[in-house]
KEGU-117206 format. One record per residue: residue in one letter; y, x, z of N, C-alpha, C, CB in turn. Coordinates in Angstrom, 3 decimals. Each point is the difference from the previous one (the first is absolute). Glycine has a CB too. Layout:
+------+----------+----------+----------+----------+----------+----------+----------+----------+----------+----------+----------+----------+
| rest |      npy |      npx |      npz |     capy |     capx |     capz |      cpy |      cpx |      cpz |     cbpy |     cbpx |     cbpz |
+------+----------+----------+----------+----------+----------+----------+----------+----------+----------+----------+----------+----------+
|    a |        Y |        X |        Z |        Y |        X |        Z |        Y |        X |        Z |        Y |        X |        Z |
...
+------+----------+----------+----------+----------+----------+----------+----------+----------+----------+----------+----------+----------+
% end
This chain:
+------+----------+----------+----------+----------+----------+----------+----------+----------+----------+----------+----------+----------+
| rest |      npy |      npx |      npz |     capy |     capx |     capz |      cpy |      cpx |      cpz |     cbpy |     cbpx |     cbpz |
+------+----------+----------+----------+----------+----------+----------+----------+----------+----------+----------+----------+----------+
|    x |    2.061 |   -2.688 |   19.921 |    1.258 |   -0.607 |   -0.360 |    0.690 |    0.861 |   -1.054 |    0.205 |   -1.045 |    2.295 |
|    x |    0.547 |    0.328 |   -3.228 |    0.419 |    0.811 |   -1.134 |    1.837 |   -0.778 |    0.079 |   -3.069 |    0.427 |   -1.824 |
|    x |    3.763 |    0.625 |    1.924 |    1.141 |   -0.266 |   -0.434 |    0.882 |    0.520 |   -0.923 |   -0.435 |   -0.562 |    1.658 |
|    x |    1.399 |    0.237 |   -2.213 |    0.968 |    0.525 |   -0.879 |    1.499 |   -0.043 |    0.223 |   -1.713 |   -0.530 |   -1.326 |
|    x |    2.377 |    1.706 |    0.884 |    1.205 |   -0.098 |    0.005 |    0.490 |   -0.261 |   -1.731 |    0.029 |    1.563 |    2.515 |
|    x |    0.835 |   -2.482 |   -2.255 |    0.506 |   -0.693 |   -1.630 |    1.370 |    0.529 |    0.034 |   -1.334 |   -2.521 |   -0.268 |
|    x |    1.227 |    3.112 |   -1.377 |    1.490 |    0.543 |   -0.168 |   -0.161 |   -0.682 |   -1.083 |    0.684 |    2.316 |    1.032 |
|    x |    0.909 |   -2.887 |   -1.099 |    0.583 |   -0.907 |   -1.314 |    0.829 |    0.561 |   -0.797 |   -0.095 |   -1.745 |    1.112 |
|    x |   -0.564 |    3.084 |   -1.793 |    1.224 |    0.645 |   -0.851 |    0.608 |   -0.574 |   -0.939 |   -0.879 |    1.620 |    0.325 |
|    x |    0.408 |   -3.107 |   -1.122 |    0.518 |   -0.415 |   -0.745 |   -0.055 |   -1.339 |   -0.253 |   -0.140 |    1.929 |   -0.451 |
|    x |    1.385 |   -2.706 |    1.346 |    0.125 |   -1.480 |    0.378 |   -0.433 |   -0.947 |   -1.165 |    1.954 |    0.608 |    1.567 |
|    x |   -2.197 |   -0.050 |   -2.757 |   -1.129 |   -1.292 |   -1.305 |   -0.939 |   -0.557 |    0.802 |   -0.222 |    1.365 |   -2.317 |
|    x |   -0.480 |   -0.615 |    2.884 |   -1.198 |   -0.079 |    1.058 |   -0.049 |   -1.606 |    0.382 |    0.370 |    2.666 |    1.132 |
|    x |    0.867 |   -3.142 |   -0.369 |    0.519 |   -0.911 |    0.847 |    0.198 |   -1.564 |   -1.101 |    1.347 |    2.323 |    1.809 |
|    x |   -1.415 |   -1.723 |   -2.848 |   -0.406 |   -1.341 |   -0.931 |   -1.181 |   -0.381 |   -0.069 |    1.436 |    0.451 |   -1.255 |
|    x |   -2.410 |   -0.056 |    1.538 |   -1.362 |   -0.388 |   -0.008 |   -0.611 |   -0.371 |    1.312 |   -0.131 |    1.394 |   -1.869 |
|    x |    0.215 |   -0.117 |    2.772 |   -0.140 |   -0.107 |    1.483 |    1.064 |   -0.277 |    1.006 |   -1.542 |    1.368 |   -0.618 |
|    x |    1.828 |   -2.429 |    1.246 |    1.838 |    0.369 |    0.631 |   -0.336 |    0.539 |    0.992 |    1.578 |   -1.808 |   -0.519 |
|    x |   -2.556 |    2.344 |    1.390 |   -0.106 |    0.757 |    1.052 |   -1.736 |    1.185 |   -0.074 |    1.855 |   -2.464 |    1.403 |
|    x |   -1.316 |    3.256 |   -2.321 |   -1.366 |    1.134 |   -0.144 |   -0.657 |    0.188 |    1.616 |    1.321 |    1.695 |   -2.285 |
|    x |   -0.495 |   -1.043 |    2.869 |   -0.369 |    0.136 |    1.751 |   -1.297 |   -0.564 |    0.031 |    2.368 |   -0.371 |    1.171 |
|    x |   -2.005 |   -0.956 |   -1.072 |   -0.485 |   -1.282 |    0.683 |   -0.704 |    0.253 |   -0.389 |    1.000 |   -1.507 |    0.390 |
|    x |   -1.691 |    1.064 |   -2.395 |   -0.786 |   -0.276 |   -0.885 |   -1.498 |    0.987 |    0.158 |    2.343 |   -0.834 |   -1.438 |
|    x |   -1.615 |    2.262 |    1.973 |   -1.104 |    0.826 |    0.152 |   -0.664 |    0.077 |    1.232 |    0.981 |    1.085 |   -1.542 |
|    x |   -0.264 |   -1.291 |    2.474 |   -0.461 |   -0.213 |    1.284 |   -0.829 |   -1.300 |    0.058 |    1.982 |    1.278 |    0.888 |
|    x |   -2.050 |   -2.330 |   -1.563 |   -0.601 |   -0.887 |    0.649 |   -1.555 |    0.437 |   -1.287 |    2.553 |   -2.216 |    1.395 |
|    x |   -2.514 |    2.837 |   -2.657 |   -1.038 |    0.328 |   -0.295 |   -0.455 |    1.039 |    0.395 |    0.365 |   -1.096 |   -1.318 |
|    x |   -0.258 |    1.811 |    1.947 |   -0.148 |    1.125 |    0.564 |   -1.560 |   -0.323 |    1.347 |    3.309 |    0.739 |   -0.705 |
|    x |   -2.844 |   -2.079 |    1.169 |   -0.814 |   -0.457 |    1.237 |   -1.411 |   -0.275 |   -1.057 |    2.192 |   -1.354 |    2.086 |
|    x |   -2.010 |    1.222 |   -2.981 |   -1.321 |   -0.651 |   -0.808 |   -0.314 |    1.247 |   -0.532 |    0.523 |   -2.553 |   -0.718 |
|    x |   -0.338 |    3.343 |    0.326 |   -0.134 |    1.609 |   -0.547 |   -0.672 |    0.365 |    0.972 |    1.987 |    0.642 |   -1.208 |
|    x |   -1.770 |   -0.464 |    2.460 |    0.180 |    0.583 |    1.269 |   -1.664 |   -0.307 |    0.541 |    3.076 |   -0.483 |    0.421 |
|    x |   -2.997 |   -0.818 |   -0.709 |   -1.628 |   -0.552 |    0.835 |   -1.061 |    0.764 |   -1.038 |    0.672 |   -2.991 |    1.007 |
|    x |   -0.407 |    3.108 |   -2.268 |   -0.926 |    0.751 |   -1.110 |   -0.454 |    1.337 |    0.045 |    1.059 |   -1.314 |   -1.221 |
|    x |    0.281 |    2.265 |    1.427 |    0.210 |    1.794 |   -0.155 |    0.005 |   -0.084 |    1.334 |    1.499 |    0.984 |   -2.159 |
|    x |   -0.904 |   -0.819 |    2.995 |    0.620 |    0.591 |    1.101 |   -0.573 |    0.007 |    1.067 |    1.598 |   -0.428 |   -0.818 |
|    x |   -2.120 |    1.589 |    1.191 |   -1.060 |    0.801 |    1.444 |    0.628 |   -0.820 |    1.346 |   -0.253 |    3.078 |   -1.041 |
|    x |   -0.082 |   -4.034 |    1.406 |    0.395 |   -0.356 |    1.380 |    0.662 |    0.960 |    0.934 |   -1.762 |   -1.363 |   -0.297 |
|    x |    1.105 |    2.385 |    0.200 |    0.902 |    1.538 |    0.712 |    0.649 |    0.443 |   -0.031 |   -0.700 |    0.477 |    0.105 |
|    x |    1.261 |   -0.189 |   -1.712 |    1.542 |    0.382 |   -0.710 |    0.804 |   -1.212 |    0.218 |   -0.816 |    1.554 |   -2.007 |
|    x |    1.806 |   -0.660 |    1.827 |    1.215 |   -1.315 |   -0.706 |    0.461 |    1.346 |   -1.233 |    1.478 |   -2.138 |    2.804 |
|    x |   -1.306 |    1.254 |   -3.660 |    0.520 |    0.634 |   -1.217 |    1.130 |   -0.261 |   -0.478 |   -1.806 |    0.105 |   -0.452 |
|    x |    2.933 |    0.542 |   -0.121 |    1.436 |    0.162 |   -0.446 |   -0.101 |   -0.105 |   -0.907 |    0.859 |    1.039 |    1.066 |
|    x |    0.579 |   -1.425 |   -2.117 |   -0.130 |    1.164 |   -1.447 |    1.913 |   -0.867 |   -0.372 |   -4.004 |    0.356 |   -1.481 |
|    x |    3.977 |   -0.066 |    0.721 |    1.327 |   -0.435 |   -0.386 |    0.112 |    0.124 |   -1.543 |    1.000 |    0.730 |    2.281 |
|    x |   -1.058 |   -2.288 |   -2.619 |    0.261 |   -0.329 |   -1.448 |    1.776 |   -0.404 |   -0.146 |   -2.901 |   -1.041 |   -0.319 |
|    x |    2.808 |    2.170 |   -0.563 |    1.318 |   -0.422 |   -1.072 |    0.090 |   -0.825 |   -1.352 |    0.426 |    2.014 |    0.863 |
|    x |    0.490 |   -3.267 |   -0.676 |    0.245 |   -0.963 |   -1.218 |    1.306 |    0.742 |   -0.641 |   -0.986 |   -2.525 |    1.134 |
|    x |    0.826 |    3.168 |   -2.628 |    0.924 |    0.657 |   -0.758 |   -0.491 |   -0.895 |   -1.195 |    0.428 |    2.614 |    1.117 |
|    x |    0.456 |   -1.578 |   -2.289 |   -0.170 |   -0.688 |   -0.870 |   -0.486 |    1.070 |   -1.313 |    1.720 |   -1.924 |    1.228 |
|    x |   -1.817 |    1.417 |   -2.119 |   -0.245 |    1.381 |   -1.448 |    0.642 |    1.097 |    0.454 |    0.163 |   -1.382 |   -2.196 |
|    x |    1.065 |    1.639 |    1.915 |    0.756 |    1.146 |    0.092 |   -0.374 |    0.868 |    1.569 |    2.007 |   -1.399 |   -1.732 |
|    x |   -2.036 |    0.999 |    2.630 |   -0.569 |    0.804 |    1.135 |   -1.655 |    0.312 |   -0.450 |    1.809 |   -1.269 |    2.009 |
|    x |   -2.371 |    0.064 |   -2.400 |   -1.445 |    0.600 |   -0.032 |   -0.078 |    1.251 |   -1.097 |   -1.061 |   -2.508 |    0.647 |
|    x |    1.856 |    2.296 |   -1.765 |   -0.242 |    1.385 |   -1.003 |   -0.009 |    0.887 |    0.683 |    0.946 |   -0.479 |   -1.741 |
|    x |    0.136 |    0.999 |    2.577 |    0.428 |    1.027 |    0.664 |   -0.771 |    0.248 |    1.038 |    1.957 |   -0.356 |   -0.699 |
|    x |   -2.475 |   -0.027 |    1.547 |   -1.261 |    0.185 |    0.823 |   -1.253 |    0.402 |   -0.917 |    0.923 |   -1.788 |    1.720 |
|    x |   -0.977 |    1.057 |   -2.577 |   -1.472 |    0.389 |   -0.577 |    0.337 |    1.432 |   -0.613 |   -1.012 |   -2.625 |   -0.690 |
|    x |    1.925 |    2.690 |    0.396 |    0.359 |    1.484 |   -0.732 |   -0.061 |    1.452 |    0.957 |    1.745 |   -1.567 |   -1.533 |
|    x |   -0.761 |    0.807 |    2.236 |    0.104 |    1.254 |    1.086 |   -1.329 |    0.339 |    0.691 |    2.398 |   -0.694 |    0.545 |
|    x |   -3.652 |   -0.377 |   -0.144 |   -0.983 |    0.357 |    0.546 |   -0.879 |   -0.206 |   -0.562 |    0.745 |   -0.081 |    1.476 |
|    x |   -0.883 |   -0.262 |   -2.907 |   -1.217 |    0.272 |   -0.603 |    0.092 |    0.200 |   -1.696 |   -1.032 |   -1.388 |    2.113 |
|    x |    2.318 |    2.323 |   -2.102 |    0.374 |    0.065 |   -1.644 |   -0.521 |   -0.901 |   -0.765 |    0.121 |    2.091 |    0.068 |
|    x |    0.657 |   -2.790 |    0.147 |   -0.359 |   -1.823 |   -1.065 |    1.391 |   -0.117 |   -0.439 |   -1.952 |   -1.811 |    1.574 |
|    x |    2.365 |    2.095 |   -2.466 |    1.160 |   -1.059 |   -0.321 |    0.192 |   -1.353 |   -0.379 |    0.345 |    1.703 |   -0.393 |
|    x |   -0.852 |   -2.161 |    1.032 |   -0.085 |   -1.734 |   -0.274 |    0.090 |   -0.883 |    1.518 |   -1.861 |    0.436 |   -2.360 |
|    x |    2.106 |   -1.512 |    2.280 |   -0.018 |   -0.925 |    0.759 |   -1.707 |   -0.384 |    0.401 |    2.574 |   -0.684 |   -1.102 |
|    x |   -2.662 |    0.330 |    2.153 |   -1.207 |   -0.164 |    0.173 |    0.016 |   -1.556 |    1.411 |   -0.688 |    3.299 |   -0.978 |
|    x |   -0.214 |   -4.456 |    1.222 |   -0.673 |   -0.945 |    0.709 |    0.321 |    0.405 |    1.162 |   -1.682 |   -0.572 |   -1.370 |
|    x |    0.399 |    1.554 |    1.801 |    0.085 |    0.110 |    1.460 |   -0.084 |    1.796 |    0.340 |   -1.327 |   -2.793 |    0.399 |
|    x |    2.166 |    3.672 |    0.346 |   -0.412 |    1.379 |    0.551 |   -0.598 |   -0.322 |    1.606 |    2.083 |    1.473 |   -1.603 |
|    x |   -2.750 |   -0.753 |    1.989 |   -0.198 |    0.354 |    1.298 |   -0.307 |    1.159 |    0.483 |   -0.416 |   -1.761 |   -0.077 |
|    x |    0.998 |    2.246 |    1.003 |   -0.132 |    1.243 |    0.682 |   -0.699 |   -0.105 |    0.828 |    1.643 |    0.654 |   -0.375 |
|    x |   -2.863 |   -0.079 |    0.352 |   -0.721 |    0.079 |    1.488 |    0.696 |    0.650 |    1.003 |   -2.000 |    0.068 |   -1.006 |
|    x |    1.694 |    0.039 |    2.337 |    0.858 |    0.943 |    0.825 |   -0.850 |   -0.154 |    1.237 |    2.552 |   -0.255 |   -1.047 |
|    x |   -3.479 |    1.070 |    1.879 |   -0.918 |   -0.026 |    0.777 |    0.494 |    0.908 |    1.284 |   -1.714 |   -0.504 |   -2.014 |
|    x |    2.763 |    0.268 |    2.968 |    0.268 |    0.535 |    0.871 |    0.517 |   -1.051 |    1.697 |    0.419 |    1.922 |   -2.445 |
|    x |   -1.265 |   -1.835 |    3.262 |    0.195 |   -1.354 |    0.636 |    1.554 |    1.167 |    1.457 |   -3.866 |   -2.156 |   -0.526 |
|    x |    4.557 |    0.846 |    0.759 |    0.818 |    0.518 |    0.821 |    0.536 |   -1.892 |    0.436 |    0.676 |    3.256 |   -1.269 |
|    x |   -0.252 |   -2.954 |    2.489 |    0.531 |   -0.609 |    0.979 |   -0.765 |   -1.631 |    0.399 |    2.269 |    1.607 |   -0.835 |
|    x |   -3.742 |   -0.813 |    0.236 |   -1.165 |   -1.395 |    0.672 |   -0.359 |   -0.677 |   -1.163 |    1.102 |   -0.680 |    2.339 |
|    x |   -0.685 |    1.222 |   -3.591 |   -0.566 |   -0.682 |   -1.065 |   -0.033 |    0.707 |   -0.886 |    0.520 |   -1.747 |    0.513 |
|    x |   -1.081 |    1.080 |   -1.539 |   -0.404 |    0.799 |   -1.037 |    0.708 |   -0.316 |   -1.630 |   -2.271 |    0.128 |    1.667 |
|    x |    3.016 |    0.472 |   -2.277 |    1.082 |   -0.163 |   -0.812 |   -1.540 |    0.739 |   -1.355 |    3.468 |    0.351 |    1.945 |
|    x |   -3.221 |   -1.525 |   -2.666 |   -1.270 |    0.597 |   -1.203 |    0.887 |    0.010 |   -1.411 |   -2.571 |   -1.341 |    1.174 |
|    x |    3.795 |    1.550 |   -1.147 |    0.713 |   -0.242 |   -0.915 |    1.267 |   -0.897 |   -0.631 |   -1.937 |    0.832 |    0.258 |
|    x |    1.852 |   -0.568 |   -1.355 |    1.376 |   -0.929 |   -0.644 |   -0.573 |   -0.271 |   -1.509 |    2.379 |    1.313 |    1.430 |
|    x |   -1.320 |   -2.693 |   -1.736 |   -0.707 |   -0.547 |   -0.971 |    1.261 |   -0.303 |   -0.994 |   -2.198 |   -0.967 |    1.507 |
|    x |    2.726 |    1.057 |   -2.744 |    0.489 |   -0.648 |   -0.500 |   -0.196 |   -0.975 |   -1.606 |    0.904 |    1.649 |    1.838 |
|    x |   -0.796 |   -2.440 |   -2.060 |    0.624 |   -1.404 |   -0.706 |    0.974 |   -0.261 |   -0.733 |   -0.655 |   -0.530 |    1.431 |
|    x |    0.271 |    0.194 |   -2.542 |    0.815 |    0.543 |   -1.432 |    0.284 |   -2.150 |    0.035 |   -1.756 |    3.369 |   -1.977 |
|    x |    3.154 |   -3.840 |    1.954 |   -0.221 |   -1.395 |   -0.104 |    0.015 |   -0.488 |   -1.308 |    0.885 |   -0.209 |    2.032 |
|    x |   -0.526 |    0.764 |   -2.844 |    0.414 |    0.203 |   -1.867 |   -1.598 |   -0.148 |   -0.208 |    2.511 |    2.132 |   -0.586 |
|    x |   -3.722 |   -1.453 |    0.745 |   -1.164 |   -0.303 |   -0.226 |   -0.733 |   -0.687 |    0.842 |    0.229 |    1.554 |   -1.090 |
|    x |   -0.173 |   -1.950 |    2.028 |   -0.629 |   -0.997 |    0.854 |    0.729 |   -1.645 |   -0.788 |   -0.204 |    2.042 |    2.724 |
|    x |    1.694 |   -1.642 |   -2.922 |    0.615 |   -1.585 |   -0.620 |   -0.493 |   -0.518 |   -1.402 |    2.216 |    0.578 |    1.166 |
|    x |   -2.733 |    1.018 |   -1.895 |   -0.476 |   -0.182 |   -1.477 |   -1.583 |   -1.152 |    0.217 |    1.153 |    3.093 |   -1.022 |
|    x |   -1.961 |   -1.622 |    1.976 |   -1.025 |   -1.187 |   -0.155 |   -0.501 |   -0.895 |    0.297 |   -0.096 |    0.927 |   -0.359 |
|    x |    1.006 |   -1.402 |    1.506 |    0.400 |   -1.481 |    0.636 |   -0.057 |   -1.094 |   -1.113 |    1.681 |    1.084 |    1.772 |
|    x |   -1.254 |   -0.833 |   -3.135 |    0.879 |   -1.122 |   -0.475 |   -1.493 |   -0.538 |   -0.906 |    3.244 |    1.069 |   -0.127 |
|    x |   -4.742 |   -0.465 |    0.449 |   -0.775 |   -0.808 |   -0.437 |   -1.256 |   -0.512 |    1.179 |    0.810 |    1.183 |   -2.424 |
|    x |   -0.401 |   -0.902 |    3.840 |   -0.612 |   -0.091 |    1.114 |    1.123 |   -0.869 |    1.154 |   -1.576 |    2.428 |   -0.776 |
|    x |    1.815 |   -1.424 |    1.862 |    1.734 |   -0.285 |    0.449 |   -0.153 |    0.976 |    0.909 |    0.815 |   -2.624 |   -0.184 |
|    x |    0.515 |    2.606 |    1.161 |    0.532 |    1.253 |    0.056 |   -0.717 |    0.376 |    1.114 |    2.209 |   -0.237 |   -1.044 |
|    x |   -2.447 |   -0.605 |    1.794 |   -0.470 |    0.326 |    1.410 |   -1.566 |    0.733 |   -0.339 |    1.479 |   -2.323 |    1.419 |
|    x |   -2.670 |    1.587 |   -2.046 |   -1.013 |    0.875 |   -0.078 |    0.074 |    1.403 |   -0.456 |   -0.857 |   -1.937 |   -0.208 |
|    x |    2.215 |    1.849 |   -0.985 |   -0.035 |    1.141 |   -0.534 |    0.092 |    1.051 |    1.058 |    0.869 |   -0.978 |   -2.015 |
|    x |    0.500 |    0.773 |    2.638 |    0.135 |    0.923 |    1.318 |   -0.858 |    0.423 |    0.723 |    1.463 |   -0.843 |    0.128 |
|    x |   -2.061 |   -0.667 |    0.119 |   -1.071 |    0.847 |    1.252 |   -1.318 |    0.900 |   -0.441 |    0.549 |   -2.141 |    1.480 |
|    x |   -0.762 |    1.884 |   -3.283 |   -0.468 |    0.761 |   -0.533 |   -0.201 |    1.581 |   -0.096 |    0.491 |   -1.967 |   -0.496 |
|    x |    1.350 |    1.994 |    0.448 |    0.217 |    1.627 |   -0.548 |   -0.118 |    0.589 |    1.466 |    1.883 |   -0.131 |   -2.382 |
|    x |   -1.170 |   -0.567 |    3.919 |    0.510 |    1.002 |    1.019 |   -1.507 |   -0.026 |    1.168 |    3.308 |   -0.632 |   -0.349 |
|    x |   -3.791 |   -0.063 |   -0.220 |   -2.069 |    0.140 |    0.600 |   -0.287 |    1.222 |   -0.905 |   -1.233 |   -2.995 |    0.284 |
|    x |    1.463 |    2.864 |   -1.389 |   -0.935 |    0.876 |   -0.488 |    0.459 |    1.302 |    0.307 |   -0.710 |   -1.471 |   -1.694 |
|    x |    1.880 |    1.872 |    1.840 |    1.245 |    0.918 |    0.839 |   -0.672 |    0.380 |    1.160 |    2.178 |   -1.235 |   -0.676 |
|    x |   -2.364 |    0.018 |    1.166 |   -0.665 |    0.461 |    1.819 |   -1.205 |    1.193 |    0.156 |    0.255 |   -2.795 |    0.653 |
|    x |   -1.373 |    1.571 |   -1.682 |   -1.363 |    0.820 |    0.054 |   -0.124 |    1.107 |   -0.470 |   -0.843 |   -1.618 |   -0.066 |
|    x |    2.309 |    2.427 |   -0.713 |    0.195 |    1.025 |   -0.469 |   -0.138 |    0.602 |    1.779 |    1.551 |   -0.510 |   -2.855 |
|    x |   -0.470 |    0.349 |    3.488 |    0.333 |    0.375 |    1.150 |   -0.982 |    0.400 |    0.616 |    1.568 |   -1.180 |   -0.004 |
|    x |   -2.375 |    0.409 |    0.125 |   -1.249 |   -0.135 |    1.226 |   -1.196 |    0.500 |   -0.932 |    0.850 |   -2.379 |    1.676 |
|    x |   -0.212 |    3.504 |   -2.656 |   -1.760 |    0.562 |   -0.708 |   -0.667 |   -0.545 |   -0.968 |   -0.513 |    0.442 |    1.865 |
|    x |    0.927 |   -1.326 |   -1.948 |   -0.248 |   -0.736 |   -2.143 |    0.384 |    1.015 |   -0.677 |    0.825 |   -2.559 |   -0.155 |
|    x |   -1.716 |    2.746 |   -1.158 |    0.423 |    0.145 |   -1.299 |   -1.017 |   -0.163 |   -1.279 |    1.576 |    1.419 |    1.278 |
|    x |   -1.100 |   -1.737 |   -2.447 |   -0.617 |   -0.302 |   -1.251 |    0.066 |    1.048 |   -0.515 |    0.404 |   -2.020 |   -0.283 |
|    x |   -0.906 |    3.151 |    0.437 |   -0.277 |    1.178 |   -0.848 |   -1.080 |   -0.269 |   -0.813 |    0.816 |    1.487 |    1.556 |
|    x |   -2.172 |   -1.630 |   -1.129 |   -1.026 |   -0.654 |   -0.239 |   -0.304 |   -1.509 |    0.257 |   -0.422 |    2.149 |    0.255 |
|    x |   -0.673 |   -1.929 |   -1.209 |   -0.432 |   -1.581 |   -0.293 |   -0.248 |   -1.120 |    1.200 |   -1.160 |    1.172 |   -1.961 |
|    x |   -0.026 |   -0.408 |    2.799 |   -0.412 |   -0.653 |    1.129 |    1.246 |   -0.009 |    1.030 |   -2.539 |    0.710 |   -0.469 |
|    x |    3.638 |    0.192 |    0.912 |    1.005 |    0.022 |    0.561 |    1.312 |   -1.006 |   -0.953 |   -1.135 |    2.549 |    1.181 |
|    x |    0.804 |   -2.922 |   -1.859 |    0.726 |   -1.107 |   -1.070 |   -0.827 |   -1.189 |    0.812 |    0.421 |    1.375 |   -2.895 |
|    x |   -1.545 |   -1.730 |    2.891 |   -0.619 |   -1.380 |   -0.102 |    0.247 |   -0.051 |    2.164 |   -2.476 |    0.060 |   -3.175 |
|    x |    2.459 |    1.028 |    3.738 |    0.154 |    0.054 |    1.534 |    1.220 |   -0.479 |    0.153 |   -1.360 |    1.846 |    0.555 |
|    x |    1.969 |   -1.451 |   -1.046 |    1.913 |   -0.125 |    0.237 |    0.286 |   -1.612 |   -0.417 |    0.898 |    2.918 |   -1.000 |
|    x |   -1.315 |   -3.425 |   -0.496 |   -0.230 |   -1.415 |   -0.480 |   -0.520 |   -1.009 |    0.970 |   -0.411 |    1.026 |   -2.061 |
|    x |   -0.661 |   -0.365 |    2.626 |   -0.517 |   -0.901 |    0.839 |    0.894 |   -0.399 |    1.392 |   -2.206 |    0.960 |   -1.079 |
|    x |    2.284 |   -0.024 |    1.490 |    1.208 |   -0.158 |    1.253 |    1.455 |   -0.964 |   -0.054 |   -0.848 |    2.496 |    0.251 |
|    x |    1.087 |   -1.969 |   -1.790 |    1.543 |   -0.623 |   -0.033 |   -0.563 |   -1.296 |   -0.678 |    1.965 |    2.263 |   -0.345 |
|    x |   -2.846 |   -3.026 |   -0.039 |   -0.642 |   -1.122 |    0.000 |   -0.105 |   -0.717 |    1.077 |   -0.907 |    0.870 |   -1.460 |
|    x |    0.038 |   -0.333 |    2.401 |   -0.181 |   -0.566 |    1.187 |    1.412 |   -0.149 |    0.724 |   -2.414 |    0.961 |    0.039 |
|    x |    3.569 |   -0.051 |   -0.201 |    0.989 |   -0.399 |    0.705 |    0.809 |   -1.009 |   -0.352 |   -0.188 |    1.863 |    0.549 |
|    x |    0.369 |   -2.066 |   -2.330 |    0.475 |   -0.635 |   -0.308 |   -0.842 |   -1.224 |   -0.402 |    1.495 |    1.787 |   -0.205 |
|    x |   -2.733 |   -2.190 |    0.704 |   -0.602 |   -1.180 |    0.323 |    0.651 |   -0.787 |    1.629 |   -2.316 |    1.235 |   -1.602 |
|    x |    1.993 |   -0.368 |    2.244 |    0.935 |   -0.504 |    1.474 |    1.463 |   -0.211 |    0.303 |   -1.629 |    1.131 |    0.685 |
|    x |    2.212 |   -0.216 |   -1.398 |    1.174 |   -0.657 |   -0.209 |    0.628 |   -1.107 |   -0.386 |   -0.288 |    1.520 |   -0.040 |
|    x |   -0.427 |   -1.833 |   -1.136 |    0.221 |   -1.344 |   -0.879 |   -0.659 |   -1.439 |    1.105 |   -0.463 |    1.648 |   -2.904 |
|    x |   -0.799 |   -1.103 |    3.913 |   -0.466 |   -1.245 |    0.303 |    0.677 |   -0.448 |    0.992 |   -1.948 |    0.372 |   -0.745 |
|    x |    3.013 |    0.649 |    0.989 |    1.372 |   -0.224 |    1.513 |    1.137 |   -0.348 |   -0.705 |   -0.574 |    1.974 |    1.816 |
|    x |    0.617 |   -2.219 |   -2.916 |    1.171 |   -0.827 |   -0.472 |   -0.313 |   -1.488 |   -0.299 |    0.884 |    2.113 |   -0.973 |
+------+----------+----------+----------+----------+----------+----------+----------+----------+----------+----------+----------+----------+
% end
């Protein structure tokens, strides 16, 4: 089981999605049957901000001065029966940009999957870890789409 805690730092959000909570929780169950160890239950907590918070995060933790899609923090320490694998945040200024030749919802579930599998040990450093990571957030975002 995979859950999330949703923080709405920045109510734009609520023009696209009127209830994030919800939106992630109910994809989350379809995520969930894909990634998620029957044994764990997994945490993490995505934040919806906007440009100006994401610069400043990316800066402070990874000397970027720029705005950036998606950060995620891994965080691997289990306490009170579960297992908290991190935090995620969501830039809506670039998720809304590249919405406007797709739409908003794939975009999203685009950037804060690919956020996750950061979480849970993804990365595109390399090639074959590029086409592993692709493949996953494919397959998730094949099942997703066939539950809408």
């Amino acid at each position: 089981m995979i859950r999330a805690n949703v923080i709405l730092d920045n109510s734009i959000w609520k023009k696209k999605i009127k209830n994030p909570k919800k939106y992630i929780q109910k994809r989350l169950k379809v995520v969930s049957k894909i990634c998620s160890s029957k044994k764990k239950i997994q945490e993490f907590t995505i934040l919806l901000t906007n440009n100006r918070k994401m610069k400043i995060l990316n800066n402070k933790f990874r000397k970027k001065n720029k705005s950036t899609d998606v950060l995620s923090f891994p965080f691997n320490d289990i306490f009170s029966g579960n297992f908290y694998i991190g935090d995620i945040a969501v830039s809506y200024e670039i998720v809304n940009k590249r919405s406007k030749f797709t739409n908003f919802n794939l975009e999203f579930d685009k950037t804060w999957i690919h956020g996750y599998l950061h979480l849970v040990g993804h990365d595109h450093k390399k090639i074959k870890d590029f086409k592993k990571m692709n493949k996953k957030e494919n397959l998730i975002l094949k099942n997703l789409n066939k539950n809408n």
